[in-house]
C-alpha positions in Angstrom: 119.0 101.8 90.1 117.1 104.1 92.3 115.3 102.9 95.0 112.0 103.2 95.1 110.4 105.3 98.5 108.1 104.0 100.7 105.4 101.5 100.6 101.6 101.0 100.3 99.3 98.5 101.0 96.3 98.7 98.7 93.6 97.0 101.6 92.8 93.7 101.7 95.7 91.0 103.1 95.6 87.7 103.6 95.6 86.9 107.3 92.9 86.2 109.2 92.4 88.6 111.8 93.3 92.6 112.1 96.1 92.1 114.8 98.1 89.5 112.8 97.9 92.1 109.5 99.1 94.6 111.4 101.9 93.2 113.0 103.1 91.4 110.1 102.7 95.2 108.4 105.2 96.4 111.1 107.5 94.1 111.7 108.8 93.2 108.3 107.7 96.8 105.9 108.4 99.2 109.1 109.8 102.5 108.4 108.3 101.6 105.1 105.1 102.5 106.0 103.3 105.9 106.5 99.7 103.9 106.9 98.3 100.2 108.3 95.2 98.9 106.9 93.2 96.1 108.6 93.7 94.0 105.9 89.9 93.8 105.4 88.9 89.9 107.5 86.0 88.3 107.8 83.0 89.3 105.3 85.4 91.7 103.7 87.7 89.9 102.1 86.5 89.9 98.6 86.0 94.0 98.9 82.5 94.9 98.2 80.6 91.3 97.8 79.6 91.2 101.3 77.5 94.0 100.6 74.4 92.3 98.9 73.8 91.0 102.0 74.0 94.0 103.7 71.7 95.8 101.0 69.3 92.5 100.4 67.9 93.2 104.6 66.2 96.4 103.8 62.7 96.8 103.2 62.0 97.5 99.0 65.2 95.8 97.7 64.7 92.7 96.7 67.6 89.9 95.5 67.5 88.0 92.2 67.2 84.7 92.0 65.4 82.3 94.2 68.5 80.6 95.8 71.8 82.1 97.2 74.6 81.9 95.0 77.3 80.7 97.7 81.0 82.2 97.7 82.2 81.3 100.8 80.2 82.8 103.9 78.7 85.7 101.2 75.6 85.3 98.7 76.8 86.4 95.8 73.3 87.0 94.0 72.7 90.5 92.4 69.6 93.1 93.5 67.2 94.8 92.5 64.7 98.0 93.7 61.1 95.9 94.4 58.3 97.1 91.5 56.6 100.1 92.8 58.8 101.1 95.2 60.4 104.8 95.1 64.6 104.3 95.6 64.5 107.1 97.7 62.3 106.0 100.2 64.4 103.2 100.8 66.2 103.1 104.2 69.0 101.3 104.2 71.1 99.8 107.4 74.3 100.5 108.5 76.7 99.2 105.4 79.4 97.9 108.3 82.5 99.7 107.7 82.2 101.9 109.9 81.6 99.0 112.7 84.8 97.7 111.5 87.1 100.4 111.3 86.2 101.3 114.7 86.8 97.4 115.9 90.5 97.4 114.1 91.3 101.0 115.3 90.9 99.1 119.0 93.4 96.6 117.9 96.1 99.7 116.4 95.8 101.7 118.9 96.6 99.2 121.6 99.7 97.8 119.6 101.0 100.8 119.2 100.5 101.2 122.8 102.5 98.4 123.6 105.2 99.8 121.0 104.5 96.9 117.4 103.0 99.9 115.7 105.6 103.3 115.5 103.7 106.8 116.9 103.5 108.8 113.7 101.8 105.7 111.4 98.1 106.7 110.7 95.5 103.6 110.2 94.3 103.3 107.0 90.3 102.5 106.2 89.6 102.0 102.8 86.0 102.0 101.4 84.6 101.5 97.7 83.2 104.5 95.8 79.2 104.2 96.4 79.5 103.5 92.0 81.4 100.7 92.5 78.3 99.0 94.3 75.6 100.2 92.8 77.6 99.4 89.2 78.3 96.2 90.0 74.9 94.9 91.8 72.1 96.8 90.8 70.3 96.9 87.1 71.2 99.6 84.5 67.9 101.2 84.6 67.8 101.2 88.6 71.2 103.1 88.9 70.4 106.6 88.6 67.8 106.3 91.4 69.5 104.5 93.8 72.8 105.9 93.9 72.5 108.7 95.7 70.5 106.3 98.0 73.5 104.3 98.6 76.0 107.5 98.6 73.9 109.0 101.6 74.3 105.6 103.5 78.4 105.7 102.3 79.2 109.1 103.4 77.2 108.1 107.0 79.5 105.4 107.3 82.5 107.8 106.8 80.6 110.2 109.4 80.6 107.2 111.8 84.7 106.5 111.6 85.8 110.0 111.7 83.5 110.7 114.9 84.9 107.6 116.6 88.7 107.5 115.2 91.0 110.6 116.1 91.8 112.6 113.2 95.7 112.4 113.2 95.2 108.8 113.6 93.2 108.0 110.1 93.5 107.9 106.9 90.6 107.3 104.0 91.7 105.2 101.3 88.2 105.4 98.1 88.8 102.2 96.2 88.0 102.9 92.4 87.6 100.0 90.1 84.8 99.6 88.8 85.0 102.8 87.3 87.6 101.5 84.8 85.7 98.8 84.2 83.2 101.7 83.0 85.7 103.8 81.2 87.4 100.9 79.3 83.8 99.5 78.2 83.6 103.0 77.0 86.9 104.1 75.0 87.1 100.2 73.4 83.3 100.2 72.2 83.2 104.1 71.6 80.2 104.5 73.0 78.1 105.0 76.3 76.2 101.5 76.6 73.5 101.8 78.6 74.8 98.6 79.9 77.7 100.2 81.6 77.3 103.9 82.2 74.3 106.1 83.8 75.7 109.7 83.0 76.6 112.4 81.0 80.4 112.6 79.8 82.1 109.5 81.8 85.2 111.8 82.5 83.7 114.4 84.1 81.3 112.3 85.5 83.9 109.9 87.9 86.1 112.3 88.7 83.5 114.8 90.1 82.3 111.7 92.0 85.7 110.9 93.1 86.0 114.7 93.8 83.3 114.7 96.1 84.6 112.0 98.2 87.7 113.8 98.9 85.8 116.6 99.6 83.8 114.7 102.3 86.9 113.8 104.0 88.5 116.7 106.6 91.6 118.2 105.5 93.2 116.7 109.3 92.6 113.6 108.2 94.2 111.7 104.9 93.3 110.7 101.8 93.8 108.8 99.3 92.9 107.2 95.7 93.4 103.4 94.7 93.0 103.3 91.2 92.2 99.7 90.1 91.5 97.2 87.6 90.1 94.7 89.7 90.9 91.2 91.1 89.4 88.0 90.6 91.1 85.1 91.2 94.3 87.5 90.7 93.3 88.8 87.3 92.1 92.1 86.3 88.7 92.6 84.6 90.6 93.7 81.4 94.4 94.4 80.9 95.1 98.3 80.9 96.6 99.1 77.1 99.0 101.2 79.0 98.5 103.9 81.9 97.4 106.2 80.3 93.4 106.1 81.2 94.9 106.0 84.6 96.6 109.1 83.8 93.8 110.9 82.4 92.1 109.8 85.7 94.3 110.9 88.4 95.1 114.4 86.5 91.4 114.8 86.4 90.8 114.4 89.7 93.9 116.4 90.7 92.5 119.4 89.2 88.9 118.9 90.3 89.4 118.3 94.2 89.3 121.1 96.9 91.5 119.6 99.2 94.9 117.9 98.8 95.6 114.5 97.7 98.0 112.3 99.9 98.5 109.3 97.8 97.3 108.1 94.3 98.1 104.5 93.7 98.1 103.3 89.7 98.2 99.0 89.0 100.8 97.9 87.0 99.9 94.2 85.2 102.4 91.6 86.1 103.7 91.2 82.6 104.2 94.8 81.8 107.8 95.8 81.9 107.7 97.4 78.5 108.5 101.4 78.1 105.1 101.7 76.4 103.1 100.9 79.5 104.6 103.5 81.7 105.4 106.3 79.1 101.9 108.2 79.8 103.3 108.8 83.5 105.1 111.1 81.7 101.9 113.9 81.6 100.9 113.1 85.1 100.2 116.0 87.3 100.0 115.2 90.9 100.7 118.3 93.3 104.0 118.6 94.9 102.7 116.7 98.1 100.8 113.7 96.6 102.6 110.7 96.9 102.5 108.3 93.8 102.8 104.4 94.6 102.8 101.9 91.9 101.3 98.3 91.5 104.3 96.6 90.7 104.8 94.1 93.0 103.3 90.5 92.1 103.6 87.6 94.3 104.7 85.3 90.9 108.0 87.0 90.1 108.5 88.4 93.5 111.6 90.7 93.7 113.2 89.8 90.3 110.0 91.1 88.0 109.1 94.2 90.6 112.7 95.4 90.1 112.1 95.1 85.7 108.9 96.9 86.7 110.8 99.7 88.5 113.3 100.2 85.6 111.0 100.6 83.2 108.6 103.0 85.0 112.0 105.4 86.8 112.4 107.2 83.0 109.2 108.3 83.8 108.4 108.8 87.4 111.2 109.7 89.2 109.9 109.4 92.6 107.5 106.4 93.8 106.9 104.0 96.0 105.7 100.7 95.7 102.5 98.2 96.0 100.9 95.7 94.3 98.4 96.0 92.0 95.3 95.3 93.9 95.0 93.9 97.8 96.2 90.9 98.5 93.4 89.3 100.2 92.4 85.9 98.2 96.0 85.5 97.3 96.8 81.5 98.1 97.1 80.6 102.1 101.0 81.0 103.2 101.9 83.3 100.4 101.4 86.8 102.5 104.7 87.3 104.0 106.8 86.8 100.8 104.6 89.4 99.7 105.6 92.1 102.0 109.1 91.0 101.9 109.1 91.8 98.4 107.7 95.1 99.0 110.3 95.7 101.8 113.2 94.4 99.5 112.6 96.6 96.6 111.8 100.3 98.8 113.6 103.0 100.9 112.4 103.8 104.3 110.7 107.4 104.3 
């Protein structure tokens, strides 16, 4: 069987701190790796819920409910725009990832300084499309208004890291998943329920949106898509048919960006080894220079069920590397490093 190439981690991992992800990164995935995220600690862990918080301090939003809704250090309670109050006079405060990019990019740079991190690996920030956050936190009829609000305050963030992080250092990873919870609520109910979507044609729609972001990246620095069907408590918001929304997506997008693409990443669910799932790969239409990673390693079945996954998807993808489906941040405490290994076990160096 062919090996697959390379190796991508998706964002979150689950270690505590920044230096401990990135050394476990390097040391056991190495010449694996093109990139080194954070891992995403502290407040981050569970990708966007820290952000309610954030969101909930400035002046016209408002949180609903009258008591916090715990999930460990995060209140996990919804929002809302105050009656009366116009979205777009709303100032909002910084969202924090740009405060914690340039914390970990302290931590890279000095280890590769002292030789754990290889010269040539970029760091890797990953940040969630301003939809994903408004979608998932702010009433139906509220959206529209308020998110170019939040998309303003997302693209100062990105500002922020690529004025304090060198350019041939970084690399932008946009997070999409909530816009396939969007599009699946939308091709299995056949219409656009209010409920779900605030636009015109969906398509179009989130992949112009997704264009944009690329856009808002410099062409020094890379970029990439994580295309993603969620994680809670390991599980996706619904299982994928097959890939070929993901497909549709990714070709989409290929064709509406200005700049290049470096990575695209497509989830694989853990029991999908079938021909069916994979055979849409078969129309994808990355450029030349994109490089296509996978979701097909799961911490249940470890090297045993990613290698299934990779013989089914090789008929149709000749060249990939691999990941798992989403990050690995709430997997269970001491499970981490098998992880890696896996990802390590079943990839080629570059």
């Amino acid at each position: 069987m062919t090996q697959p190439q390379g190796a991508l981690l998706v964002g979150s991992v689950n270690y505590d701190d920044a230096e401990t992800t990135m050394r476990a990164a390097a040391g056991i995935l190495g010449d694996r790796l093109k990139r080194i995220p954070d891992g995403e600690p502290g407040k981050r862990f569970h990708w966007i819920m820290f952000q309610p918080d954030v969101l909930g301090r400035a002046e016209g939003i408002e949180r609903v409910g009258e008591h916090p809704i715990p999930l460990r250090m995060l209140d996990a309670r919804p929002l809302r725009i105050a009656d009366g109050v116009d979205p777009a006079t709303i100032e909002l405060p910084p969202l924090g990832y740009a405060e914690a990019a340039e914390e970990s990019f302290a931590t890279f740079r000095r280890l590769r300084a002292e030789g754990d991190i290889p010269a040539g690996v970029r760091f890797q920030v990953s940040l969630p499309t301003p939809l994903a956050v408004v979608g998932a936190y702010f009433p139906a009829d509220q959206r529209a208004a308020f998110e170019p609000v939040y998309r303003e305050a997302m693209y100062r963030e990105l500002e922020s890291i690529l004025d304090a992080i060198p350019h041939e250092d970084l690399a932008i990873q946009w997070d999409n998943a909530v816009e396939f919870g969007i599009i699946e609520d939308i091709v299995h109910r056949g219409g656009y329920g209010a409920e779900s979507w605030w636009g015109d044609d969906v398509w179009a729609g989130l992949t112009e949106r997704s264009a944009d972001q690329a856009s808002r990246v410099p062409a020094d620095v890379e970029v990439g898509f994580h295309l993603c069907y969620g994680d809670v408590a390991e599980k996706h918001f619904i299982e994928p048919r097959d890939a070929g929304n993901l497909v549709r997506f990714a070709n989409m997008l290929t064709d509406a960006v200005t700049r290049p693409i470096t990575w695209i990443h497509l989830p694989v669910p853990i029991e999908r080894d079938d021909d069916a799932y994979f055979a849409p790969l078969d129309d994808l239409r990355l450029h030349a220079d994109t490089e296509l990673y996978l979701g097909l390693v799961h911490r249940e079945d470890g090297e045993e069920g990613a290698r299934r996954r990779i013989s089914a998807a090789l008929p149709h993808a000749a060249v990939f590397g691999v990941a798992t489906e989403c990050g690995i941040g709430r997997a269970p405490d001491g499970s981490t490093e098998g992880i890696l290994r896996t990802h390590a076990d079943v990839s080629a160096a570059w």
